[in-house]
VEXDREN-2710 file (C-alpha; in Angstrom, 1 decimal):
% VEXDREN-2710
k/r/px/py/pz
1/UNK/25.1/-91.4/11.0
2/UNK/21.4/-91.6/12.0
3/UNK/19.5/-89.1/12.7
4/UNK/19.8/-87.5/16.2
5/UNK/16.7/-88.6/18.4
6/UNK/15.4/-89.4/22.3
7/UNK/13.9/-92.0/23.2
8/UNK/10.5/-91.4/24.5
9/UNK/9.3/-94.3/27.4
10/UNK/5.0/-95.2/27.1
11/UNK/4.0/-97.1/29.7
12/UNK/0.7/-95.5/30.0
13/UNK/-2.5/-95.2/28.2
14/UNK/-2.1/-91.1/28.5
15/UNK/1.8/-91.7/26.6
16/UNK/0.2/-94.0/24.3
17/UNK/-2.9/-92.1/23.3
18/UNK/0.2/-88.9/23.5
19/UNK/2.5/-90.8/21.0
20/UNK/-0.2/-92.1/18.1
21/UNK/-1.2/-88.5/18.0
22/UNK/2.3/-87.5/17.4
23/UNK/2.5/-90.7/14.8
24/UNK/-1.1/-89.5/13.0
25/UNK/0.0/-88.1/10.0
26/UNK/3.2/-90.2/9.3
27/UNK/3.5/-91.3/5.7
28/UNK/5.7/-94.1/7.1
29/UNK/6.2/-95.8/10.3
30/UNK/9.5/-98.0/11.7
31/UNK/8.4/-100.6/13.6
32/UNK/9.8/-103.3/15.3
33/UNK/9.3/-105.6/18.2
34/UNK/11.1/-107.4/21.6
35/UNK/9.4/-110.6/22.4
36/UNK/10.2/-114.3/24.5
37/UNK/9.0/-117.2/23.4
38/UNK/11.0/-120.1/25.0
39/UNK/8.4/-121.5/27.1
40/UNK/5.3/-120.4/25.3
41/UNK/3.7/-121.3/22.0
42/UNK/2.3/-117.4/21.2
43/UNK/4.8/-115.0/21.9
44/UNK/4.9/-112.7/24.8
45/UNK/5.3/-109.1/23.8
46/UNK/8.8/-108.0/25.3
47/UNK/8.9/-104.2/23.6
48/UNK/6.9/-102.4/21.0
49/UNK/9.2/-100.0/18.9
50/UNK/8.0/-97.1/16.6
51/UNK/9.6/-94.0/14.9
52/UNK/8.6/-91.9/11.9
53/UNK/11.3/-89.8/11.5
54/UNK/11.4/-86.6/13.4
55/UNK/13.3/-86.4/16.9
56/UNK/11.4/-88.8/18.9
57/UNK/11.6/-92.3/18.9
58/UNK/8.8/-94.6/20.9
59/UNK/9.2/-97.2/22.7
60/UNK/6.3/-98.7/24.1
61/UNK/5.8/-101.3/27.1
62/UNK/3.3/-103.9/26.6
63/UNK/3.5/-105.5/29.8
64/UNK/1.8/-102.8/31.6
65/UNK/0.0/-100.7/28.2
66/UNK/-3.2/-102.3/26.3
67/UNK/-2.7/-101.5/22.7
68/UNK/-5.6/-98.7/22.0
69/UNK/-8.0/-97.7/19.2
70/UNK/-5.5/-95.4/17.8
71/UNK/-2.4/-97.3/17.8
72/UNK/-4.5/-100.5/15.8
73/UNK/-5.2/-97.5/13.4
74/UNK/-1.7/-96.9/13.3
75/UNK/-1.0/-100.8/12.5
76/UNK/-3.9/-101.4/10.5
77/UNK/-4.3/-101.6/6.7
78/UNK/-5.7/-98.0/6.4
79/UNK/-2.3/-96.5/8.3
80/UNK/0.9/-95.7/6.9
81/UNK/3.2/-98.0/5.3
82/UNK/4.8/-99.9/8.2
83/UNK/8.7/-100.5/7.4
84/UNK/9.7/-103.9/9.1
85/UNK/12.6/-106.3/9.1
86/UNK/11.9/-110.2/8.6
87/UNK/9.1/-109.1/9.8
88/UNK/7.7/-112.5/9.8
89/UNK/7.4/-113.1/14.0
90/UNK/7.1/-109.2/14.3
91/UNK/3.4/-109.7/12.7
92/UNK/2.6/-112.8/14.7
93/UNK/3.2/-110.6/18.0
94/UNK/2.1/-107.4/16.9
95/UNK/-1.9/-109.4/15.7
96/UNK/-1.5/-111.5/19.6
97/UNK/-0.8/-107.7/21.6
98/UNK/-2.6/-105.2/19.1
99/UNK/-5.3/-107.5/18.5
100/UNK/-4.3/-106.0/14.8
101/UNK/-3.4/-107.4/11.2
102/UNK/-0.6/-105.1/10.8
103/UNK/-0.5/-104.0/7.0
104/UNK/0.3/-102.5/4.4
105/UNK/4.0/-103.3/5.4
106/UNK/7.8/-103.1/3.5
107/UNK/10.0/-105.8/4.7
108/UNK/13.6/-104.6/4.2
109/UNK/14.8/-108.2/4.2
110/UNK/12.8/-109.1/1.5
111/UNK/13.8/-106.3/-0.4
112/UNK/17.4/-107.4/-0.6
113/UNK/16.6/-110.4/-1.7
114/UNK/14.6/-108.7/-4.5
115/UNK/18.3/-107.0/-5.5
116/UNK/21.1/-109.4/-4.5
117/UNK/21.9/-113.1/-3.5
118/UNK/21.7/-112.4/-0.4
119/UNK/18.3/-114.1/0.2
120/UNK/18.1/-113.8/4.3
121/UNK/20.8/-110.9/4.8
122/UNK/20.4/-109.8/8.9
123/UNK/19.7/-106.3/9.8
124/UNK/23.0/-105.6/11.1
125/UNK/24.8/-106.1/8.0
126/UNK/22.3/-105.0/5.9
127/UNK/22.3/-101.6/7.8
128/UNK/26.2/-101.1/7.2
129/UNK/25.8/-101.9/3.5
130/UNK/23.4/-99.3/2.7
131/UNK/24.8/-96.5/5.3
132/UNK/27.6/-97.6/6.5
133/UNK/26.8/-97.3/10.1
134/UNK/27.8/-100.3/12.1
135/UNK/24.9/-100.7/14.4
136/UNK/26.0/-102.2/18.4
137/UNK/25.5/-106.1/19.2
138/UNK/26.3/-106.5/22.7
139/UNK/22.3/-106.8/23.3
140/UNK/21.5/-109.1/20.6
141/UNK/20.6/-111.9/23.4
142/UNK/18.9/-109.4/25.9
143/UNK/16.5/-110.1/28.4
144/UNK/13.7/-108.0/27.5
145/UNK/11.2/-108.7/30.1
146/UNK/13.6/-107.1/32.6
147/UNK/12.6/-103.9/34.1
148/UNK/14.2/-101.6/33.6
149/UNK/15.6/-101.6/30.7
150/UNK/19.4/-100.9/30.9
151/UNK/20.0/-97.3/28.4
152/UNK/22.3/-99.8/26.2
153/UNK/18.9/-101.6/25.7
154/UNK/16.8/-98.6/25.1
155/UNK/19.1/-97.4/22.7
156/UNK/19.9/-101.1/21.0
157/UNK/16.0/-101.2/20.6
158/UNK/15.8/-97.8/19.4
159/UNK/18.5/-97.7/16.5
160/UNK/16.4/-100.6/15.4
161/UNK/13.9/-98.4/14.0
162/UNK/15.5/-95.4/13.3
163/UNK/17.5/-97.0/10.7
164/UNK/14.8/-98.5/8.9
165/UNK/14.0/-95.8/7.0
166/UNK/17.4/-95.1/5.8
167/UNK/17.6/-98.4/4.4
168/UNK/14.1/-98.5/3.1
169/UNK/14.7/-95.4/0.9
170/UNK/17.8/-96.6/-0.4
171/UNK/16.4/-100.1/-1.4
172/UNK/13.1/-98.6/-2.7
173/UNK/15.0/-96.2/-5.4
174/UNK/17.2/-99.0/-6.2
175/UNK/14.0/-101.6/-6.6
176/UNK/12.3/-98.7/-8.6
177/UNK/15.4/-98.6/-11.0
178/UNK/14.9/-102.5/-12.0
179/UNK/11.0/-102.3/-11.9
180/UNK/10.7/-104.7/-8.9
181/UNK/8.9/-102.1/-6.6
182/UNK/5.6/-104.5/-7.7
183/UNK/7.0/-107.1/-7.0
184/UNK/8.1/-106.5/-3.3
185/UNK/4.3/-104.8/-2.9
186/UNK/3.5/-108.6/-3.6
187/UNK/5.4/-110.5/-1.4
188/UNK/4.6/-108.2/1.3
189/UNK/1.2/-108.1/0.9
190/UNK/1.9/-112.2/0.7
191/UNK/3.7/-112.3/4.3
192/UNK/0.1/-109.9/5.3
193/UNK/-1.8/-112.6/4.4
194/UNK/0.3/-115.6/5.6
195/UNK/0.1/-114.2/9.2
196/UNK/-3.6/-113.6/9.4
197/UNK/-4.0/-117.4/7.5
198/UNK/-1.7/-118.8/10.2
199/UNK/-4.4/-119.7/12.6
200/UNK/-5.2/-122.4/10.3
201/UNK/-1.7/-123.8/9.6
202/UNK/-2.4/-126.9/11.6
203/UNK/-4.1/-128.4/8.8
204/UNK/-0.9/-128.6/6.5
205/UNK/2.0/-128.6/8.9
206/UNK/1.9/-132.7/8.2
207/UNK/3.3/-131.2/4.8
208/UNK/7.0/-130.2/6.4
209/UNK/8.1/-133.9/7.0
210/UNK/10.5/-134.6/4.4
211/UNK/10.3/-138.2/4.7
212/UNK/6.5/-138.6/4.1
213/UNK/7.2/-140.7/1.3
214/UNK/8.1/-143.6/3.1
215/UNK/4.9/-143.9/4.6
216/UNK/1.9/-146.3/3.8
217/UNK/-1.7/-144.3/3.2
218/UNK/-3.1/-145.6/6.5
219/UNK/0.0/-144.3/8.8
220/UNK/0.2/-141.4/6.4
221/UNK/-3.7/-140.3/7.1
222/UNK/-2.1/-141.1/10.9
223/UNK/1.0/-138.5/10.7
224/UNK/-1.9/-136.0/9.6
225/UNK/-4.3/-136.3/12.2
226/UNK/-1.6/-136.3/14.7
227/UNK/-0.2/-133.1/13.5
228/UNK/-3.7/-131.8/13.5
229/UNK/-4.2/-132.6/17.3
230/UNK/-0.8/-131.2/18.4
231/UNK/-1.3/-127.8/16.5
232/UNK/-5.0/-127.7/18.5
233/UNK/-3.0/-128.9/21.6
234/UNK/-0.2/-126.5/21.7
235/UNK/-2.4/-123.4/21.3
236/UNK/-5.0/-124.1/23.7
237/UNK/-2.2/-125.0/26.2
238/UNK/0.3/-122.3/25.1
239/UNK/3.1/-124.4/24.6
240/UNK/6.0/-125.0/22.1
241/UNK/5.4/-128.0/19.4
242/UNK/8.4/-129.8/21.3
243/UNK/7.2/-129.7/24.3
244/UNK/4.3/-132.0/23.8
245/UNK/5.8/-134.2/20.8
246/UNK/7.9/-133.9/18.3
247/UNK/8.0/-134.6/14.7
248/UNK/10.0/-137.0/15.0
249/UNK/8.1/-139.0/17.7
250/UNK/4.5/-137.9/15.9
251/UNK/6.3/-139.4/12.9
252/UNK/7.1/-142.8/14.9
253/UNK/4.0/-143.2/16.1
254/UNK/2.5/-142.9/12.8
255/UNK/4.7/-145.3/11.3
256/UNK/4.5/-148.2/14.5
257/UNK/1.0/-147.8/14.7
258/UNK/1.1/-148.7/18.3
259/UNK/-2.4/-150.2/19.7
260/UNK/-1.7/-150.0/23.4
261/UNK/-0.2/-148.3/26.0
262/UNK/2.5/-150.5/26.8
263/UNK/3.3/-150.7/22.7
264/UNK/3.4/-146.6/23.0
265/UNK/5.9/-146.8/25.5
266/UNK/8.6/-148.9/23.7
267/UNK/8.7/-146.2/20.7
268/UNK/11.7/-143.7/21.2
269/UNK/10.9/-140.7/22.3
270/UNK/7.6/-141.0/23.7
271/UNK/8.3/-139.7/27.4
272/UNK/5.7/-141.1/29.9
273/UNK/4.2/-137.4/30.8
274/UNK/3.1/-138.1/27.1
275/UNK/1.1/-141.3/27.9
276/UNK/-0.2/-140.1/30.8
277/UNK/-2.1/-137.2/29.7
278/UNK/-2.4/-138.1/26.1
279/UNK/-1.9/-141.4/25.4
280/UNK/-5.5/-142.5/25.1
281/UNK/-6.2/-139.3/22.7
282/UNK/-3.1/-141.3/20.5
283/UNK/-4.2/-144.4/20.7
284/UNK/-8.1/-143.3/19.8
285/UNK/-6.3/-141.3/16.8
286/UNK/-4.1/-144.5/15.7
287/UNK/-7.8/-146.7/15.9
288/UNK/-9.6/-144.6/14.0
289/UNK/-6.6/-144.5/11.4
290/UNK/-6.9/-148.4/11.4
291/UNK/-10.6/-148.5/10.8
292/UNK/-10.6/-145.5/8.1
293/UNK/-12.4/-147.2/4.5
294/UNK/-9.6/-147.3/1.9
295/UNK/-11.4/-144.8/-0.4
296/UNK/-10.9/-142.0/2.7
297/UNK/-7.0/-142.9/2.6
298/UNK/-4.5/-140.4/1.4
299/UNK/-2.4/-141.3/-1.7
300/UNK/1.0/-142.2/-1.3
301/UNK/3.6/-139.8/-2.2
302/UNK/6.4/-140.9/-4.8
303/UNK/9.7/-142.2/-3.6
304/UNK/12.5/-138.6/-3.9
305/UNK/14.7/-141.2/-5.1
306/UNK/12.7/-142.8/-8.2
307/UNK/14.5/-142.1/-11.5
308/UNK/11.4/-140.2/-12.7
309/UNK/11.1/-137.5/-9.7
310/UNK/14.9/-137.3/-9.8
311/UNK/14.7/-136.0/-13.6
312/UNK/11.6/-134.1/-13.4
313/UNK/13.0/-132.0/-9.9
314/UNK/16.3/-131.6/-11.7
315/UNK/14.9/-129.9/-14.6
316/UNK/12.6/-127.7/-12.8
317/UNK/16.0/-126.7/-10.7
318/UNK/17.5/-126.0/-13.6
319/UNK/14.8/-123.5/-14.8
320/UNK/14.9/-121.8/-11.4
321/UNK/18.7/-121.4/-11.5
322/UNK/18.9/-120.3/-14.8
323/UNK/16.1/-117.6/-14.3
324/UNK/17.9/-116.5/-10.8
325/UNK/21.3/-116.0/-12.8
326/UNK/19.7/-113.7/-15.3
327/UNK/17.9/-112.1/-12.4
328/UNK/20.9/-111.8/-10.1
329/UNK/19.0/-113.0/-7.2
330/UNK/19.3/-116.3/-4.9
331/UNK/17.4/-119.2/-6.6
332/UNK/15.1/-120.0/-3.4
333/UNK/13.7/-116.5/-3.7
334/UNK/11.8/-117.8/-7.1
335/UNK/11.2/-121.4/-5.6
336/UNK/12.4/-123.8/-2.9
337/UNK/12.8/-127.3/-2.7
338/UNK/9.3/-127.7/-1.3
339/UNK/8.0/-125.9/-4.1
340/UNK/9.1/-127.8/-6.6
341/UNK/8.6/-131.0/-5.0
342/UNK/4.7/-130.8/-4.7
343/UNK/5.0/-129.8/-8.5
344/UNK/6.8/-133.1/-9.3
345/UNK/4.3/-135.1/-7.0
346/UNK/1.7/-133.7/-8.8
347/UNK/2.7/-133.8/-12.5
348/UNK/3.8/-137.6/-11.5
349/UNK/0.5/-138.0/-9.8
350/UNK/-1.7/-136.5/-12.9
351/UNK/-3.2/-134.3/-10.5
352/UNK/-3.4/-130.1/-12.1
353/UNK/-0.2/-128.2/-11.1
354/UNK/0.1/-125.6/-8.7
355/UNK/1.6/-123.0/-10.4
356/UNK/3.5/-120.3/-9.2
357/UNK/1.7/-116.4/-9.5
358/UNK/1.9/-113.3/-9.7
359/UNK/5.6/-111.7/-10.6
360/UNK/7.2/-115.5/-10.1
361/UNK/4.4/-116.8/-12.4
362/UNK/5.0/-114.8/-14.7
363/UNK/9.0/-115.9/-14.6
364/UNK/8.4/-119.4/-14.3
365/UNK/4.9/-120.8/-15.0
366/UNK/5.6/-121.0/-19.1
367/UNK/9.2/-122.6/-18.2
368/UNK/7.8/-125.0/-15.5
369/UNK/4.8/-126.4/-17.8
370/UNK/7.1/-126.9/-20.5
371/UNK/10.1/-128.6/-18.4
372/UNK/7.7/-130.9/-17.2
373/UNK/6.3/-131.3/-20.3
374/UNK/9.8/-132.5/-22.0
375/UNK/10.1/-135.2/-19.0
END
């Protein structure tokens, strides 16, 4: 059973300033986060959730509340540990509200995937497995941008933080006992960094197509600058990737090449709104693709399917899943397919290896050079 608490309601900057002093001297602090995003590129902040133990758990309202001086303290890297859940979108909306890089931090999903197979376990389940508590669901899909909250909703959003810390101390002994209490410090100091770096994401989404290899240099060097634009686009407009173009139609456009408006038109997916407002930024992006000097190009990306990447990806797999037995852990915790993909592309390519680091380079590094090595 958790421990017995009331919710305390801050919806103004008198509760707010009220509940940081309360949170001051925490050594930890819960924290977890409401938020819509289905018509928005940044996320709107729904609910703000804090607790560090004690009788009282916050829940703060950042519709009508700024986030203050001492609640970025709170958040900030010279705080308390901050005890999240996939905390991965919790980050993005705490830095857009706070105006904060929230850090240090202990993400109790990657902590079970530090000690089990269970690589993306949800908080639900991973609440009953360490306390046995079965936590409520019916407001899984709330509306959190109602007001008010119904007290099923205050209390849903509540429990969310006041089990964390249950979990976290159960998880931390257990990760202490196999000497991989380093290695979450890593990854979560990893995530930290990610969300602060994800401003300039833009320039590498290009990278998640899976089907890159089939095109040319010139529509390649296309894809690229047509991601680039869309990322700039969809954050100065606050609106989601879809919305504007998809990868799939970015992709299309990159591989027709299309060199006038009527030519735009006939590839699927490109809705006229598109052309309308955009189409001459596409078309000027396509031109300067086609007029690009051959030395500028990007290199083509090996074929999946080629004989050599096919032997090459299977014995890096086979180091991964070997190492992820011993370790009793899933084997996209070590690396995923995109991982060991750019290594194949690059050992096939000549081109130094990007190695894994840290704990996983340690593990793997050796096993990858020599695997690649034997092929």
């Amino acid at each position: 059973m958790p421990p017995s608490f009331e919710i305390r309601w801050v919806e103004t900057p008198t509760a707010l300033a009220e509940a940081c002093e309360t949170l001051a001297d925490a050594d930890w602090l819960a924290v977890d986060t409401e938020f819509h995003r289905e018509s928005t590129f940044f996320p709107i902040a729904a609910l703000v959730q804090l607790y560090a133990g004690g009788d009282e758990a916050f829940l703060i309202d950042p519709q009508v509340v700024a986030a203050d001086s001492a609640l970025q303290a709170l958040l900030g890297p010279h705080g308390p540990l901050k005890l999240l859940h996939a905390s991965g979108e919790d980050l993005e909306v705490l830095e857009s509200w706070a105006d904060v890089a929230v850090a240090p931090i202990a993400d109790t999903q990657v902590a079970q995937s530090l000690l089990s197979t269970q690589a993306s376990l949800g908080y639900q389940r991973l609440v009953e497995q360490w306390t046995g508590d079965v936590l409520p669901k019916e407001e899984t899909r709330s509306d959190w941008l109602q007001r008010p909250l119904s007290d099923s909703q205050l209390r849903y959003a509540a429990l969310d933080v006041v089990y964390l810390p249950l979990v976290w101390q159960a998880q931390r002994d257990a990760l202490v006992q196999q000497g991989r209490l380093a290695w979450l410090e890593e990854e979560c100091a990893r995530l930290c960094e990610a969300n602060r770096r994800n401003r300039d994401a833009d320039e590498q989404w290009y990278r998640r197509h899976r089907q890159l290899w089939r095109l040319e240099p010139r529509q390649l060097a296309l894809y690229q600058a047509l991601t680039r634009w869309r990322e700039g686009e969809v954050r100065r407009r606050d609106l989601p990737r879809g919305w504007l173009a998809s990868d799939k139609v970015l992709f299309a456009i990159a591989v027709e090449m299309p060199h006038n408006r009527h030519q735009l038109s006939t590839i699927e997916g490109v809705r006229p709104k598109l052309i309308k407002h955009d189409g001459d930024a596409l078309l000027a992006m396509v031109q300067e693709a086609v007029h690009l000097d051959d030395e500028a190009l990007p290199a083509p990306l090996p074929p999946p399917h080629s004989a050599a990447f096919k032997t090459r990806l299977k014995a890096l797999k086979s180091v991964v899943n070997r190492e992820a037995e011993r370790l009793d852990i899933a084997p996209e915790v070590l690396a995923n397919r995109r991982d060991l993909e750019a290594l194949v592309m690059a050992d096939l390519d000549g081109v130094p290896l990007s190695l894994p680091q840290g704990w996983r380079g340690a593990l793997l590094a050796e096993a990858f050079t020599q695997a690649l090595a034997d092929h």
